[in-house]
C-alpha positions in Angstrom: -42.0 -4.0 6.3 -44.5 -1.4 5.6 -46.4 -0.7 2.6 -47.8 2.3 0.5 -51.6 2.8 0.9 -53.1 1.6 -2.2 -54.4 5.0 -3.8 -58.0 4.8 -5.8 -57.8 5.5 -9.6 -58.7 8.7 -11.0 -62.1 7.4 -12.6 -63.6 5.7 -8.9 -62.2 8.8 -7.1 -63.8 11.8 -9.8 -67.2 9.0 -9.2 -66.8 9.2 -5.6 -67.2 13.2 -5.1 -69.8 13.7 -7.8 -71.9 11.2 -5.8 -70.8 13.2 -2.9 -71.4 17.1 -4.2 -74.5 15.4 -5.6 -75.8 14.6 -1.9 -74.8 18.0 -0.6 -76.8 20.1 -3.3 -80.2 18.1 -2.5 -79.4 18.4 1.5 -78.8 22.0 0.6 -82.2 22.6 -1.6 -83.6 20.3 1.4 -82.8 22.1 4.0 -83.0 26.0 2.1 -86.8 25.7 1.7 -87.5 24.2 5.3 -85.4 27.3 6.5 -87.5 29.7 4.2 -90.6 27.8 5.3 -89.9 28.3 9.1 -89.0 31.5 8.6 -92.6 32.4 6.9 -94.2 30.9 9.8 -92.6 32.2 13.0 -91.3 35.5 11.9 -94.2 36.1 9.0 -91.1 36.8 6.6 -92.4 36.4 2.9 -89.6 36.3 0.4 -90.9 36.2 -3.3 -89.8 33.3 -5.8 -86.8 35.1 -7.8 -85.3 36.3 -3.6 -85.8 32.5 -2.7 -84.0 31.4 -6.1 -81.2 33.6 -5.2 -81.0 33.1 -1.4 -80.9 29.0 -2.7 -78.0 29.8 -5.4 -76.0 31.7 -2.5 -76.0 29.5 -0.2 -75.4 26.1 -2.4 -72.3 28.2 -4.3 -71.2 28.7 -1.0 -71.2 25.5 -0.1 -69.9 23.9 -3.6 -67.4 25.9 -4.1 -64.6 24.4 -1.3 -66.6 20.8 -1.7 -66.2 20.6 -5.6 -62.1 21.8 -5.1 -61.6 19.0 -2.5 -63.4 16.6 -4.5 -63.1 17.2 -8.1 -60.9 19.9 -9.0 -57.8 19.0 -6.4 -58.1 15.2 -7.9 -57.8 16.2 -11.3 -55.3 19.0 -10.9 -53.3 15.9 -9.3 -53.8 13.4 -11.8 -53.2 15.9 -14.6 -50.2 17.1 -13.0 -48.5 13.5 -12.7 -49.5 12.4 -16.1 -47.7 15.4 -17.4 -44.3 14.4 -15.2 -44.7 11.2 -16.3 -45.3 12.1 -20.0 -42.0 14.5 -19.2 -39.9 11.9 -17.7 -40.6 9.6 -20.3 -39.8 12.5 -23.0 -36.7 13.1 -21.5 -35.7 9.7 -21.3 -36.2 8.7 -25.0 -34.6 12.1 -25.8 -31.8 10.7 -24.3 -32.0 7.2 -25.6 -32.3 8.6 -29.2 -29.4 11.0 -28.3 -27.3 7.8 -27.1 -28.0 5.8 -29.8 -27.5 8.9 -32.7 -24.2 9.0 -31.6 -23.4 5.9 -31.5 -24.3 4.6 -34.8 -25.8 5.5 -38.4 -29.3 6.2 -38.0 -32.0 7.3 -40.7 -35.6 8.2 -40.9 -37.8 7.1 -44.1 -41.6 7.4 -44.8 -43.8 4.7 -45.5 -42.8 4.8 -49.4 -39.2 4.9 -48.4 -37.6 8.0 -48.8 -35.6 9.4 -46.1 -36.9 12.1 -43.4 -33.8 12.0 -41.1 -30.6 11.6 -41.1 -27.9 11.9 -38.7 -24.4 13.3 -38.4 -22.4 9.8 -38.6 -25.1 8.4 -41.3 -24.3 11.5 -43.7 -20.5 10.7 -42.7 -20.3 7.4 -43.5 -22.4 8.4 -47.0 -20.4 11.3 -47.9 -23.7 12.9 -48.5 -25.0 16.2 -46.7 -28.5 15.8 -44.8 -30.3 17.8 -47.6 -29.1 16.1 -50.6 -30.2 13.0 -48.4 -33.5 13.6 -47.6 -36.7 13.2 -49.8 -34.4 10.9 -51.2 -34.8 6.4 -51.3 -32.4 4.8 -50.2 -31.0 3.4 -53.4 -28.9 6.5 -53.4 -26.3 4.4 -51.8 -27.5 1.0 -52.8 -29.1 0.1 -55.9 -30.0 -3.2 -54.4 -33.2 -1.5 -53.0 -34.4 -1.2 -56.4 -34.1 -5.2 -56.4 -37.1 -6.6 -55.7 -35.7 -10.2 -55.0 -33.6 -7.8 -52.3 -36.9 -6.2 -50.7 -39.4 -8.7 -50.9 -37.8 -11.0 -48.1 -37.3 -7.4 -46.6 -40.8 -5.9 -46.6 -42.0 -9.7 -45.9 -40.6 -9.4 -42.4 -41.3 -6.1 -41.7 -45.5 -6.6 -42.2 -45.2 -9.5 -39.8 -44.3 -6.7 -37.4 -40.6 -8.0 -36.8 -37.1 -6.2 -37.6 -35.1 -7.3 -40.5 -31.5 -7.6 -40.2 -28.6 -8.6 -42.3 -25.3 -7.2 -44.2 -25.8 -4.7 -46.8 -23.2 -4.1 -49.0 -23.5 -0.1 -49.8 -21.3 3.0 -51.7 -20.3 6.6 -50.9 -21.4 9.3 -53.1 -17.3 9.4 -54.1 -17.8 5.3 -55.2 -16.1 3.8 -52.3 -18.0 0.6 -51.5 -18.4 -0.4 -47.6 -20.7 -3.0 -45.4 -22.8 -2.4 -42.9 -24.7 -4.2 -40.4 -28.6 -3.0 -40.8 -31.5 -3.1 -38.9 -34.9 -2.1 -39.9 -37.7 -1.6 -37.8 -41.4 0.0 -38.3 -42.2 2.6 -36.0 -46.2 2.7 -35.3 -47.8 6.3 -34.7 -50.4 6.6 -31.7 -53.3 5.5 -33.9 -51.0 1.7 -34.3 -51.0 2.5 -37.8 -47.5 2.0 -39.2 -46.1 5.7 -39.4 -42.5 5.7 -40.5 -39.4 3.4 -40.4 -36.0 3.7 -38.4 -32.7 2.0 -40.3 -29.8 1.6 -37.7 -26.7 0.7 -39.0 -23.5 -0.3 -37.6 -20.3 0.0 -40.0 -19.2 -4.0 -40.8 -16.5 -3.4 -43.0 -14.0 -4.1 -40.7 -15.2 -7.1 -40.0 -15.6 -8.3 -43.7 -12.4 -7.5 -44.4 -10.7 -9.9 -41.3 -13.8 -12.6 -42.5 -12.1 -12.0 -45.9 -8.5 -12.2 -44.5 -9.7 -15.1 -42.3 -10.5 -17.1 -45.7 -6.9 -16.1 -47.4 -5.2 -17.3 -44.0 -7.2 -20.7 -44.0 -6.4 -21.5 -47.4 -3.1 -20.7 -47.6 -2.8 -22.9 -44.0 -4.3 -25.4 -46.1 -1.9 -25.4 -48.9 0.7 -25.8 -46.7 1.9 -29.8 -45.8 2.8 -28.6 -41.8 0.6 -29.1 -39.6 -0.4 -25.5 -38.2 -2.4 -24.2 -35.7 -3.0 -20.9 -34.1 -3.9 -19.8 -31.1 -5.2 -16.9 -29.8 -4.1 -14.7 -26.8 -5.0 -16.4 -23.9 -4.0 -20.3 -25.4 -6.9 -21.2 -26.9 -7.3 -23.1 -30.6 -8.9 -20.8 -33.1 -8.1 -22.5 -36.3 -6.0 -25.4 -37.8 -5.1 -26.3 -41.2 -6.5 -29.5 -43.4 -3.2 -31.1 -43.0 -3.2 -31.3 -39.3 -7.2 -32.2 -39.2 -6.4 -35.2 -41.9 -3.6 -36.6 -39.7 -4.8 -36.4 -36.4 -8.5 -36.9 -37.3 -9.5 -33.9 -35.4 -11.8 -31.4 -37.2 -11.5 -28.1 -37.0 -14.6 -27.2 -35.1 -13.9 -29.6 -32.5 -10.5 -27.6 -31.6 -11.9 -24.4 -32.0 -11.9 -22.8 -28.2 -10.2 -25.4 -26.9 -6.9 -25.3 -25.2 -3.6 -27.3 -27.6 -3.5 -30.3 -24.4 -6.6 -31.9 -25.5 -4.9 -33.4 -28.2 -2.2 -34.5 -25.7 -1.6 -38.2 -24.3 -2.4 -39.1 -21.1 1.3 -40.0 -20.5 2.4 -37.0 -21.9 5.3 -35.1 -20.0 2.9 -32.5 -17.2 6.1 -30.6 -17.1 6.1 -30.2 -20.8 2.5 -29.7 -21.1 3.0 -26.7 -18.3 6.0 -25.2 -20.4 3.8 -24.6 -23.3 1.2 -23.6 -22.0 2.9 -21.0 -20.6 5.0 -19.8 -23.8 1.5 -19.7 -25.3 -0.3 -16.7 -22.6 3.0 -15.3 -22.9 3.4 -15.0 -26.1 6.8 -17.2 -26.3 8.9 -19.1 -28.7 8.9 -22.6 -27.8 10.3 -25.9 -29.1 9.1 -29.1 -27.8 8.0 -32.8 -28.3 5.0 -33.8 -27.1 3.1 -37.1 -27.3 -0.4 -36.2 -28.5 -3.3 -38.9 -30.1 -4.9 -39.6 -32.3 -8.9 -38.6 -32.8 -10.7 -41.6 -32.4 -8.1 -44.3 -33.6 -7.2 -47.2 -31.5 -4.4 -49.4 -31.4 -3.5 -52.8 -31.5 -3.8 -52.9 -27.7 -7.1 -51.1 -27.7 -5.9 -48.0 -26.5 -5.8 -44.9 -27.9 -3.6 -44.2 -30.6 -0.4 -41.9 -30.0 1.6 -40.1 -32.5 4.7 -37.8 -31.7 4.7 -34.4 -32.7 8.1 -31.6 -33.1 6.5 -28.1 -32.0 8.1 -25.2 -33.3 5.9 -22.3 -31.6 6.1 -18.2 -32.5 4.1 -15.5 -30.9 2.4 -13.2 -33.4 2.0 -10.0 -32.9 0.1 -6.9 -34.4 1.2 -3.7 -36.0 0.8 -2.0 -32.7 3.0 -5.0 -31.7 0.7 -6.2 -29.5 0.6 -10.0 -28.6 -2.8 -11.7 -30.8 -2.0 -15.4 -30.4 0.6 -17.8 -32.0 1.5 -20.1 -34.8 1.9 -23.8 -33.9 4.4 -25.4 -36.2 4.1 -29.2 -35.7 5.8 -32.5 -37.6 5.0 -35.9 -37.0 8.9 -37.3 -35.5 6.9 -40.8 -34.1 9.2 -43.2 -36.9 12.3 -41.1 -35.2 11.2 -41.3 -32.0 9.9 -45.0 -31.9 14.0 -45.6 -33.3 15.5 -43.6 -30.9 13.7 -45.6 -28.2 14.2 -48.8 -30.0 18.1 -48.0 -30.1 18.0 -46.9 -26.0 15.8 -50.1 -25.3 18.5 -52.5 -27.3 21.5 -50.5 -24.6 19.6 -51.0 -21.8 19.0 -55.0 -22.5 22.5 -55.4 -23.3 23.4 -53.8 -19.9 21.0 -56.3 -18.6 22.2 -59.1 -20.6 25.7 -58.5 -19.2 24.9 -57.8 -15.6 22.8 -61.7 -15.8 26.3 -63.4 -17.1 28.0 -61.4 -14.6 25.7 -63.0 -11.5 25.5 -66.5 -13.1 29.2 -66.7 -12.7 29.3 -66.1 -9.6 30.5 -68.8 -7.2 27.1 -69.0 -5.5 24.1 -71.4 -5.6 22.1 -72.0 -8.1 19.4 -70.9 -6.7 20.7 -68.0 -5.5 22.2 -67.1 -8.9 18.4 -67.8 -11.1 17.2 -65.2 -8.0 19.3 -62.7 -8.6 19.2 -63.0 -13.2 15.0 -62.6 -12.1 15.6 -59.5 -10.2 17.3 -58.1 -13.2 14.7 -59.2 -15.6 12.7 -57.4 -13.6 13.8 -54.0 -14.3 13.7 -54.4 -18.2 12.4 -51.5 -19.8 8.6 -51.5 -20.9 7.5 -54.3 -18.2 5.0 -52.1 -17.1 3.7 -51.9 -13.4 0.1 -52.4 -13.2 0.4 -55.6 -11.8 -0.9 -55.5 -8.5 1.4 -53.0 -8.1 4.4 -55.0 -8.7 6.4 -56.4 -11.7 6.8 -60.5 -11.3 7.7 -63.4 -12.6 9.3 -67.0 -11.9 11.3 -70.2 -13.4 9.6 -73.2 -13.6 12.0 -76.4 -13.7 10.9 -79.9 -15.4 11.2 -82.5 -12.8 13.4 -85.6 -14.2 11.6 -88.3 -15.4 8.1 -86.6 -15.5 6.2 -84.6 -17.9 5.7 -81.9 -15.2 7.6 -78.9 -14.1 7.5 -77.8 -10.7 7.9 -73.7 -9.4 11.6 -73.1 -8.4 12.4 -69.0 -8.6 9.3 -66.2 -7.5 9.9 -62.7 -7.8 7.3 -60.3 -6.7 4.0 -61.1 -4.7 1.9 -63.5 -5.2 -1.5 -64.5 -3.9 -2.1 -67.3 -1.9 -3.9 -69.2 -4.0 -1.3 -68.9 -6.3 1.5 -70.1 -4.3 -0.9 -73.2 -3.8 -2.0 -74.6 -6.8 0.5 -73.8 -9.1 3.5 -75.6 -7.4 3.3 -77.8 -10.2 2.5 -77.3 -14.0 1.8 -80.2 -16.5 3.1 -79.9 -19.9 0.8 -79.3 -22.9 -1.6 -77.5 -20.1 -2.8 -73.8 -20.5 -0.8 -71.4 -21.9 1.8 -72.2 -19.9 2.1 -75.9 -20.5 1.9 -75.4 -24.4 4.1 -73.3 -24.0 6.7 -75.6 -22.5 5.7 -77.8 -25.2 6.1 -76.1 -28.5 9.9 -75.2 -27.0 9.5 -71.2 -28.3 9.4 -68.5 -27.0 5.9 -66.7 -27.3 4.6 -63.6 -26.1 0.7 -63.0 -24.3 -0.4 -59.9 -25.6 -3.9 -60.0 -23.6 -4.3 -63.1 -20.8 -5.7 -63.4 -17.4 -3.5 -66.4 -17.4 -4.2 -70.2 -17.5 -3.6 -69.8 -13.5 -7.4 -69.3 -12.9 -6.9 -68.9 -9.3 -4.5 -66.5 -9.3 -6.9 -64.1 -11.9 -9.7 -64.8 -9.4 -8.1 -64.2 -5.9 -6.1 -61.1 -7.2 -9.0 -59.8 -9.5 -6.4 -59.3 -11.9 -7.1 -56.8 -14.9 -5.9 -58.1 -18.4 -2.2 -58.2 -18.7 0.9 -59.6 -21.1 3.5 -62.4 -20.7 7.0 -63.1 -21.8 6.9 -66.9 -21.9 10.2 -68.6 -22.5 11.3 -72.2 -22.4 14.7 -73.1 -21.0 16.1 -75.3 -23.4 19.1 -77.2 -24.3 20.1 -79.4 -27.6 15.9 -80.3 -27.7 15.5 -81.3 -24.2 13.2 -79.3 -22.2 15.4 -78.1 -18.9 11.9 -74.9 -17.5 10.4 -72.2 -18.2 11.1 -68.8 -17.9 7.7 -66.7 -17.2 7.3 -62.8 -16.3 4.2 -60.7 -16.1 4.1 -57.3 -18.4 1.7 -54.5 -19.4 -0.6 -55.7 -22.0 1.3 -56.0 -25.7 5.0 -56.0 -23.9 7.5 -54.5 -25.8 8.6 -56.8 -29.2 11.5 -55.4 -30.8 13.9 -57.4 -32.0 16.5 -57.0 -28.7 14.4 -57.9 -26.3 13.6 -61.0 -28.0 17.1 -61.6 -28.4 17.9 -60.7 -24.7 14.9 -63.3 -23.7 16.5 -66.5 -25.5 20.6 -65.6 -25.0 18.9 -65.5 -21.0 17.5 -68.7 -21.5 20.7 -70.0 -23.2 22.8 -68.2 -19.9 19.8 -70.8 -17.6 19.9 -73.6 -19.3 23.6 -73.9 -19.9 23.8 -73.1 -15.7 21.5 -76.1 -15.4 23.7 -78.4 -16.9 26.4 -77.8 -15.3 25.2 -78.2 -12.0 26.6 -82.3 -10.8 23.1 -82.6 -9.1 19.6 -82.1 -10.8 18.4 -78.7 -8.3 14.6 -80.6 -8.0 16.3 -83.4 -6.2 18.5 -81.4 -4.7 18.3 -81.5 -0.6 17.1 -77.8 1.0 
């Protein structure tokens, strides 16, 4: 890569070729008078003082003349001659800059003492006023707040610190007809640096007042209303909600605001659903939907965060041009109607399960067989949950006769081996289990790693639930019923029915049985 030569400024070079002509013109008178001198001697020439003055002159012009254009003359022609393309170029350029920005926006021109020196076509527009009754004139002819000198004085304060003021003035035609504008002042310096004049650019904000005025009607009337609402803008995302919404779902509005409706959604929310919407929103789509969203901050009894269900009525909004600007989410807290509709679909399904159980324990098969096959059902209860180790489980323990122990009879999913070890055997009145053998009801483990320590070690078990129930029959203790859940299983009122009329369904099958199973031969 190759470089420009570095050229010499003006000063050093105009310093070089003085020194230079300088040299020449005493080499010159140097060598003149040794000529004249030889010439005196060998050819006995004799020139008198005013024909040796001119000879010298003659010949040093004719010498200076080319060596002060190379040096002197050519340099400054040169630097003159790109100081005034630059000084051109640069004229032109603001010319056009100024052009630009005089079209673009409201400009004016005002002395130091205020009164106006220029103004443009689309300043005397937006005044109503012509550009002679404008000028020589302040500027309260269209605002009296520049006769205000709690108005100025912040105004002139920032223009001495050399900085531009901006904010909204609020200003009025010469017809009366009040409008905003965005200004910007700025003090323009002559070549001296002594302030010289000042440029006001405005940029017409009335517009904008009006939608910030709108903005505050549509906010309070969302306000007013006992909906939840949101809206949206083209593309999906939140650009305001209404108080109701915010004091429900504990979400503020400026935490929503550019954010996309799903992050108010549930984890376990329907994708499918989630996609739907989002969809109707870009759009611009009517769309009805429940969605399972949470709550902002708020945990439940489990820990977790809290859930609500929401009805969303959703309608695209559109401008007078009819062109698609966003939507209006319509949304109603259905959780009470929802929670019952499960309820009542949770109370079928256990009853299908309840009959399928009295179905296989009548069955002409063993008795083992038959408690195998009522576990498998239990297992596919609604609500179990399966983040244990993958698997849903559980067992029946049976109370050995004579003993205050029960031993394991019935497994149904995996188990470690430490597990299938130590817990053969449980001793009444021992961990959870054991008590719970003890006290004869049914009770439910909301949060447990389970009085089977080894089992929570081996399998490094996370925290999970139990249904615990005993199998008993006119006070005497017959087993236990045990299954492993999600933590806080399910407690409505049918599945703690289902749980003891199962236990009833065992223990009844127990008894009826000629032979005790424990001390029945394999």
């Amino acid at each position: 890569m190759t470089t420009a030569p570095v050229k010499p400024p003006f000063k050093q070079s105009f310093l070089y070729g003085f020194v230079t002509i300088s040299a020449v013109i005493v080499s010159i008178n140097t060598l003149v008078i040794a000529a004249l001198f030889l010439a005196q001697q060998q050819w006995a020439m004799a020139l008198t003082t005013t024909q040796s003055i001119l000879l010298s002159t003659l010949l040093i012009c004719l010498v200076l003349t080319p060596l002060i254009h190379f040096f002197l003359l050519k340099p400054l022609r040169l630097e003159v001659s790109q100081l005034q393309t630059h000084f051109d170029e640069k004229t032109h350029e603001n010319q056009q800059l100024f052009e630009a920005l005089d079209d673009y926006a409201p400009i004016s021109l005002s002395d130091l003492s205020g009164r106006i020196i220029y103004a443009n076509t689309w300043f005397c527009e937006i005044t109503g006023y012509s550009e002679r009754e404008l000028l020589q004139q302040e500027h309260n002819i269209i605002n009296l707040n520049y006769q205000d000198p709690k108005f100025m004085r912040p105004v002139w304060r920032t223009l001495n610190q050399g900085e531009a003021w901006k904010g909204d003035v609020c200003d009025s035609t010469k017809q009366g007809r009040i409008y905003w504008v965005d200004n910007t002042l700025i003090r323009m310096y002559g070549p001296d640096g002594r302030p010289k004049q000042y440029i006001a650019i405005r940029r017409d904000a009335t517009q904008a007042k009006k939608n910030e005025a709108n903005q505050l009607v549509l906010q309070h009337l969302l306000n007013t209303n006992t909906d939840m609402l949101m809206i949206t803008d083209a593309t999906g995302y939140i650009t305001t909600i209404n108080s109701t919404l915010a004091h429900f779902s504990g979400w503020q509005q400026e935490q929503l605001i550019g954010q996309l409706p799903e992050i108010m959604s549930s984890p376990y929310t329907d994708a499918n659903k989630l996609a739907e919407m989002q969809q109707s929103l870009q759009q611009g789509q009517a769309w009805n939907g429940r969605l399972l969203n949470l709550y902002h901050k708020q945990l439940s009894d489990s820990g977790e965060p809290a859930e609500y269900w929401v009805e969303i009525d959703i309608t695209p909004l559109h401008s007078p041009k009819n062109e698609f600007i966003g939507c209006l989410q319509v949304q109603q807290d259905i959780t009470a109607a929802v929670l019952k509709e499960q309820s009542l679909l949770l109370e079928n399904a256990d009853n299908a399960v309840y009959l399928e159980i009295v179905s296989i324990l009548q069955q002409a098969l063993p008795l083992k067989i038959r408690f195998t096959l009522a576990l498998d059902c239990l297992m596919h209860l609604k609500g179990l949950g399966r983040q244990i180790n993958g698997m849903i489980k559980g067992g029946i323990y049976l109370k050995e006769p004579d003993k205050d122990q029960l031993q394991l009879w019935v497994l149904q999913g995996e188990f470690s081996d430490d597990f299938m070890h130590h817990e053969q055997e449980l001793a009444m009145g021992a961990g959870l289990f054991g008590e719970t053998v003890t006290s004869q009801k049914l009770k439910i483990a909301n949060e447990c790693f389970c009085d089977l320590h080894y089992e929570a070690v081996s399998d490094d078990m996370k925290t999970h639930g139990h249904y615990l129930v005993p199998i008993v029959l006119e006070g005497n203790t017959l087993g236990l019923l045990f299954l492993y859940t999600q933590r806080y299983p399910v407690e409505a009122p049918s599945r703690l029915n289902l749980l003891q009329q199962v236990s009833d369904l065992l223990a009844a099958s127990l008894v009826q049985e000629s032979t005790h199973p424990l001390l029945t031969t394999p």
